[in-house]
C-alpha positions in Angstrom: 168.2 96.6 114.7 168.9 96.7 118.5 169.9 93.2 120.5 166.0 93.9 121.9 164.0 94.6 118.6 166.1 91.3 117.2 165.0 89.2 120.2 161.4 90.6 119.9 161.0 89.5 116.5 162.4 85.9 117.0 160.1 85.4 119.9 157.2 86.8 117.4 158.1 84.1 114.3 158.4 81.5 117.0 155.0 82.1 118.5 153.3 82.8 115.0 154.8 79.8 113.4 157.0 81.3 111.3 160.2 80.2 112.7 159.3 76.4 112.4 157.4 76.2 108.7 160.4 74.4 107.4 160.0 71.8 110.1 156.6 71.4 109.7 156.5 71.2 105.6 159.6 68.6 106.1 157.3 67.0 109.3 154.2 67.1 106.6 152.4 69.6 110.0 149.8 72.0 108.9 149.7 75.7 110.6 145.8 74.8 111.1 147.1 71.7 113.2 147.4 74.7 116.3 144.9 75.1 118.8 143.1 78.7 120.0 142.7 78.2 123.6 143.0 80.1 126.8 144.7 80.0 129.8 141.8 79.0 131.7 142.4 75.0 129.9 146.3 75.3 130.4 146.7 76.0 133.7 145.9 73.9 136.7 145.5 77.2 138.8 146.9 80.8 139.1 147.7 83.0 142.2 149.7 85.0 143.8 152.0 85.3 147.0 150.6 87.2 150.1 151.5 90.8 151.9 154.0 91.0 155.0 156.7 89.1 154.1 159.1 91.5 154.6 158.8 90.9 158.2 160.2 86.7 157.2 163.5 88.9 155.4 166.7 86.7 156.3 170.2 86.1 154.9 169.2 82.4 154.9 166.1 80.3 154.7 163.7 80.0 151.6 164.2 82.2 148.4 161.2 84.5 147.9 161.1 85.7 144.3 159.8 89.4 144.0 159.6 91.4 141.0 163.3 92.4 140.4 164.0 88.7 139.8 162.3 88.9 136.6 162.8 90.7 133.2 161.8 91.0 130.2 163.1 89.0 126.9 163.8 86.4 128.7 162.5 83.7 130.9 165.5 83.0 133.0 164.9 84.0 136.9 167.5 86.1 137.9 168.9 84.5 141.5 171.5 86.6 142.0 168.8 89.5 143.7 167.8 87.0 145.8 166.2 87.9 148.9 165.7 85.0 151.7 162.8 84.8 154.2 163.0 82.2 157.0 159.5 81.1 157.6 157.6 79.6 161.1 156.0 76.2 160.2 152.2 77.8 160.0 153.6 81.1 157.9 150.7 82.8 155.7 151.4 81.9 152.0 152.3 78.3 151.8 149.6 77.9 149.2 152.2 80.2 146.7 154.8 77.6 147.0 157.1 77.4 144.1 157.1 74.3 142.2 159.0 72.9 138.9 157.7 74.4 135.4 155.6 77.5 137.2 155.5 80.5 135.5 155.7 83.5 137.5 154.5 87.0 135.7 154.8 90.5 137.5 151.2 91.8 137.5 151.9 95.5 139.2 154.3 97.9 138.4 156.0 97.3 135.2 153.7 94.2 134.3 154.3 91.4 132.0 158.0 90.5 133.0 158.0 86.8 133.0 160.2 83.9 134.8 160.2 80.2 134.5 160.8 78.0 137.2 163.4 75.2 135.8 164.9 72.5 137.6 163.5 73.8 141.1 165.6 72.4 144.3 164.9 74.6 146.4 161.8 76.2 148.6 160.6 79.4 147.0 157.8 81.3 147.2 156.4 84.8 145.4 155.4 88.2 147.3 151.7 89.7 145.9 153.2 91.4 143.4 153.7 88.3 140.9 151.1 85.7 140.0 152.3 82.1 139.8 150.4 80.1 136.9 150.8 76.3 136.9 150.1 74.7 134.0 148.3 71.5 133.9 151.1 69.5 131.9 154.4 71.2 132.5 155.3 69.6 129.4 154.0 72.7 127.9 155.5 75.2 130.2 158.7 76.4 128.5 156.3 77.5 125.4 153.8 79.4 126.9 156.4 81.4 129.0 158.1 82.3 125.5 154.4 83.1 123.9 153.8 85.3 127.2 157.2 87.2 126.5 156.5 87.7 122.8 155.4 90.7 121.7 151.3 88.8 121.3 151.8 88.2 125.1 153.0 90.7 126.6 150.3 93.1 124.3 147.4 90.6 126.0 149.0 91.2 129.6 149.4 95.2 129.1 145.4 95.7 127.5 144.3 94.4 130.5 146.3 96.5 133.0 143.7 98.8 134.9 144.3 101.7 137.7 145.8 105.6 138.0 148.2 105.3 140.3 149.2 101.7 141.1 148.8 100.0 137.8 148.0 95.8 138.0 146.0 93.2 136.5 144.5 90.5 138.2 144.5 86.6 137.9 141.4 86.6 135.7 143.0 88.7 133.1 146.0 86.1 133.2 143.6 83.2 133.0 141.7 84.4 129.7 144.7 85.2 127.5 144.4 83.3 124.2 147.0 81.1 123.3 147.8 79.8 119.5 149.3 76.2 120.8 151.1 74.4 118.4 151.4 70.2 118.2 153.7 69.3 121.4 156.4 68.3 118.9 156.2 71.0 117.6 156.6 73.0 120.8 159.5 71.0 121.2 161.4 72.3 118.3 160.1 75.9 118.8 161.8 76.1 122.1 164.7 73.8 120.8 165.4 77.1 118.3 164.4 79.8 120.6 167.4 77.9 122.8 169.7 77.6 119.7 169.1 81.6 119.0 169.4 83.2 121.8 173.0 82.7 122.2 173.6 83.9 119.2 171.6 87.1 119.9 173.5 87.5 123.4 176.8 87.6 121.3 175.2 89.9 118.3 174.3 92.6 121.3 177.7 92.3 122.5 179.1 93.5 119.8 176.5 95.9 119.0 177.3 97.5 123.1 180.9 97.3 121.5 179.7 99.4 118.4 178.1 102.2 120.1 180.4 102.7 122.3 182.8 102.9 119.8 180.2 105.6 117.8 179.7 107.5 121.1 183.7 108.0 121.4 184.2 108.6 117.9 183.2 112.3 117.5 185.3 112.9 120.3 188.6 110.9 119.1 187.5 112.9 115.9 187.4 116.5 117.3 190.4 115.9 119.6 192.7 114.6 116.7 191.5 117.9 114.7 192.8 119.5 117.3 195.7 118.4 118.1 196.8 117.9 114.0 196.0 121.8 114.0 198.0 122.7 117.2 201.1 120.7 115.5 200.6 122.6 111.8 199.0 119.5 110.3 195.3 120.6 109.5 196.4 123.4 106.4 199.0 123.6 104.3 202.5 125.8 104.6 202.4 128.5 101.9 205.4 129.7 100.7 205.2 133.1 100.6 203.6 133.0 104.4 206.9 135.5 106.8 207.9 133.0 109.8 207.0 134.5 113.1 209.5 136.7 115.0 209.7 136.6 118.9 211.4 138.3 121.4 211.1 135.7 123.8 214.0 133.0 123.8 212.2 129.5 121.9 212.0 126.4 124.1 214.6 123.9 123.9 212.5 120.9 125.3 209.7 120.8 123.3 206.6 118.1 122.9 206.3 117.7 119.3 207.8 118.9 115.8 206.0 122.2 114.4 206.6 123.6 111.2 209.4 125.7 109.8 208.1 129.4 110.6 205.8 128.5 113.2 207.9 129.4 117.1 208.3 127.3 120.7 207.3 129.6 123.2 206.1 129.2 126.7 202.0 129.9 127.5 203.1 132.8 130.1 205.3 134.6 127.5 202.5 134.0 124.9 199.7 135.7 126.9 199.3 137.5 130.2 198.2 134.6 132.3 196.4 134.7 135.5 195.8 138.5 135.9 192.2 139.0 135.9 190.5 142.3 136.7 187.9 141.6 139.7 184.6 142.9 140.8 183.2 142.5 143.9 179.6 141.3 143.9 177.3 144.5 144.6 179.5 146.6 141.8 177.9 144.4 139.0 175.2 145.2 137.0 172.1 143.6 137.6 171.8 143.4 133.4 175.5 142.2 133.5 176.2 138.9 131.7 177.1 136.3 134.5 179.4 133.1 133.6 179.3 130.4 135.9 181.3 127.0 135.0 177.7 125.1 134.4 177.0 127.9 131.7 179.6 126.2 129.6 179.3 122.3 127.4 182.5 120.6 128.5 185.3 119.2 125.3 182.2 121.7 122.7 183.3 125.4 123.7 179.8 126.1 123.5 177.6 128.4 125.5 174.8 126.9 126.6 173.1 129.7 128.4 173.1 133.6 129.2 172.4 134.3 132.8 171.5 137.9 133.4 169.7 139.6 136.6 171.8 137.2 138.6 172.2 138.2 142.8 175.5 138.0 142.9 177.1 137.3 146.7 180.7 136.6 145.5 183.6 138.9 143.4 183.6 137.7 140.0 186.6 138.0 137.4 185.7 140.9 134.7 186.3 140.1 130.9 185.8 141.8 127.6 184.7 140.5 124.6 186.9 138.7 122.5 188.3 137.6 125.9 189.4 133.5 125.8 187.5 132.1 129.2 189.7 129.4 130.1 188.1 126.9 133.3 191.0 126.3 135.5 188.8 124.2 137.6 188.6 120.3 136.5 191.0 120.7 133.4 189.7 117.5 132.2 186.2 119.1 131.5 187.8 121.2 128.9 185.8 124.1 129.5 186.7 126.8 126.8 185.1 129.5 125.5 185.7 132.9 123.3 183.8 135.9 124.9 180.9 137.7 122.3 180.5 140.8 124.8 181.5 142.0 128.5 180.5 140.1 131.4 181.9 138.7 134.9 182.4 134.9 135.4 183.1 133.0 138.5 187.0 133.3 139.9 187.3 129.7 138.7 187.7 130.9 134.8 190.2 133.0 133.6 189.7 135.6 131.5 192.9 135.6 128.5 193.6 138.6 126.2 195.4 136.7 123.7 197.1 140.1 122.4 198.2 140.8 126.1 201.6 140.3 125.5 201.9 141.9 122.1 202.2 139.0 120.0 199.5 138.6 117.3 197.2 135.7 118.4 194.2 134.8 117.4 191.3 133.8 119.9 190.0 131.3 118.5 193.6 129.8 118.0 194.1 130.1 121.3 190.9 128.5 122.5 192.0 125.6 119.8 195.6 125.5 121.9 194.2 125.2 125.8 191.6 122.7 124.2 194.4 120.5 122.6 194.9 116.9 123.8 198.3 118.3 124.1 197.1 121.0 126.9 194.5 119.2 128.4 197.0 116.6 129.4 199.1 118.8 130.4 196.9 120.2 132.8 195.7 117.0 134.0 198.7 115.7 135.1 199.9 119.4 136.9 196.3 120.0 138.6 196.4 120.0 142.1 193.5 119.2 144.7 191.9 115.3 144.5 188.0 116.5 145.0 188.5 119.6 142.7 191.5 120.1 140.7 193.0 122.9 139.4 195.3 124.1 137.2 198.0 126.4 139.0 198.8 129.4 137.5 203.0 129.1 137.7 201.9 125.5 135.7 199.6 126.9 133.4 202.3 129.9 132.2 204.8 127.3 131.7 203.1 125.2 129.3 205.0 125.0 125.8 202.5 127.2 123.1 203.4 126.4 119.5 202.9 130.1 117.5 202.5 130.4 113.9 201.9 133.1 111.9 198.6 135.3 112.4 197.8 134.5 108.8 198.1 130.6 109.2 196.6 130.8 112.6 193.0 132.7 111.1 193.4 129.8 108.2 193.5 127.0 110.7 190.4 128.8 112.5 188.4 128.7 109.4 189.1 125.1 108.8 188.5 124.0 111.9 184.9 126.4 111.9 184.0 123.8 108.8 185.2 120.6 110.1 183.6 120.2 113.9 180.3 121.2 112.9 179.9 117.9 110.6 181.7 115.5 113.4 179.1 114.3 114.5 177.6 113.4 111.0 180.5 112.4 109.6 181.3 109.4 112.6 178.3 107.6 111.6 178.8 107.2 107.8 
């Protein structure tokens, strides 16, 4: 239950009598000791403020209480949007005056958010888009401001809302809403527990903000550390019988993590061909010609989200081949990865990877696992110049540290991985 659905239901047992029937069988109080009545015999009188004020605006003088003051859930004003207007002695709108225990209710717009005026020292006044309601014994005004926010109040205010465009109810509607009014002692303990409650409810959505943010960021954390575990050799096992790889490059001596036994340290540029894309200028490419733009592409997914074809292309584009790795050099930290499924030009901002370039044996989707790596993305992060739009150079890229294991493990980390992220997202809410 959200912090809102909570709230909504204790405002509903409070105004139904539910959240007081052990006070009232302890108090020997009947539910048939409440009263139906209407506004029209609680209030002294309802209105609302006048047009033009805007022309009173100051940074001192009066408050004037518009709509944004006011919310709903709650009955507190909210002071801190104040706006000031600093009125001449015969200003329009004195009549709208605020005064101790009025409740003030938006009636345009997004109607029904309600504010009780408590403890008033000050000179305030409403603009026409609020009604102010003053009821005759403001001994009663904390309770109907709570029944007017529950859930049978605010479904009284909304039935009665009228117009296409510029939605509103008028002051009669507020006048005939019904009211269920309980004994004033009893009032007294309804609001004394509405009080007592919603503390409690402010600290219960607290933690439930805590919680979903902690949800949202856990398929992430989850697909990252999959990642990484299977860039350092910790996501299959080692099988025996598995040849260690042979390079002719020399290994790394300073390298960022320990790797298995057969797996090699070599750099990214002695891995791969890095950097050397074939271009095309724009009026060589086919009109049917898949076009990649950096937007095409979910960022920390490696997904596709769309195929562009028929584009007018006005700038050279980078050619790549299917089972091409299209690596975003542009805002490493989107993580913009993606294995090619056919031909097609992409913007000069990806770059295309052959991961058999350089004659080792490399899987693509390994390889797409790598430059997606915490590991990498840091790594490109903290090389990436440019502040608006960093990149990741190409001297920095090639000299990244690439841990290669055998083709075999590298396909049997690929297939793992292919059975793992597709249930993240399940799997972070169990």
């Amino acid at each position: 239950m959200t912090p809102q659905q909570l709230k909504a239901s204790v405002l509903q047992m409070a105004v139904s009598g539910e959240l007081t029937a052990d006070w009232r069988e302890e108090h020997g109080v009947k539910i048939s000791s409440w009263q139906e009545t209407t506004s029209t015999n609680l209030f002294e009188y309802v209105t609302s403020g006048s047009r033009g004020w805007n022309k009173f605006y100051s940074d001192h003088g009066s408050f004037f209480i518009r709509i944004g003051n006011l919310s709903h859930g709650t009955i507190e004003i909210d002071y801190s949007k104040i706006q000031y207007v600093d009125l001449p002695n015969k200003a329009e709108g004195k009549r709208s005056i605020i005064k101790n225990g009025d409740i003030l209710i938006s009636i345009t717009a997004d109607i029904g958010m309600i504010g009780l005026a408590q403890d008033v020292d000050y000179e305030g006044y409403i603009n026409q888009h609020i009604a102010l309601a003053r009821p005759a014994n403001i001994k009663n005004s904390e309770f109907i401001a709570w029944y007017l926010s529950s859930t049978i109040g605010q479904k009284q205010l909304r039935n009665n809302q009228r117009g296409a465009t510029k939605v509103g109810i008028g002051l009669d509607d507020i006048r005939g809403i019904r009211i269920s009014l309980p004994p004033y002692e009893e009032q007294l303990e309804i609001v004394r527990r509405i009080r007592a409650i919603l503390p409690l409810i402010e600290k219960y959505g607290k933690a439930y903000t805590s919680l979903q943010q902690i949800e949202n960021a856990l398929p992430d954390q989850l697909r990252a550390s999959l990642l990484q575990e299977a860039i350092q050799g910790k996501l299959v096992p080692q099988l025996d019988d598995e040849p260690a790889v042979e390079i002719d490059a020399a290994e790394l001596e300073e390298v960022p993590f320990a790797i298995p036994e057969k797996w090699r340290w070599i750099s990214l540029g002695d891995a791969i061909v890095y950097g050397k894309a074939e271009q095309s200028i724009a009026k060589d490419i086919p009109k049917e010609a898949w076009v990649l733009d950096l937007e095409d592409i979910q960022k920390e997914r490696g997904i596709i989200l769309q195929k562009k074809r028929n584009v007018s292309s006005t700038s050279n584009k980078n050619r790549f081949y299917r089972g091409n790795v299209l690596y975003s050099k542009l805002r490493p930290y989107l993580n913009k990865v993606v294995v090619a499924d056919e031909d097609g030009y992409c913007t000069t901002e990806i770059v295309p990877i052959d991961p058999l370039s350089n004659g080792y044996e490399i899987d693509a989707d390994y390889l797409k696992t790598y430059l997606m790596s915490p590991y990498f993305v840091h790594y490109a992060n903290e090389r990436a110049y440019g502040v608006k739009m960093p990149r990741l150079g190409t001297k920095d890229a090639k000299l990244a540290a690439f841990p290669l294991p055998p083709i075999a493990e590298q396909r049997r980390i690929v297939e793992r991985l292919e059975k793992l992220l597709p249930n993240i997202d399940t799997v972070a809410y169990l």
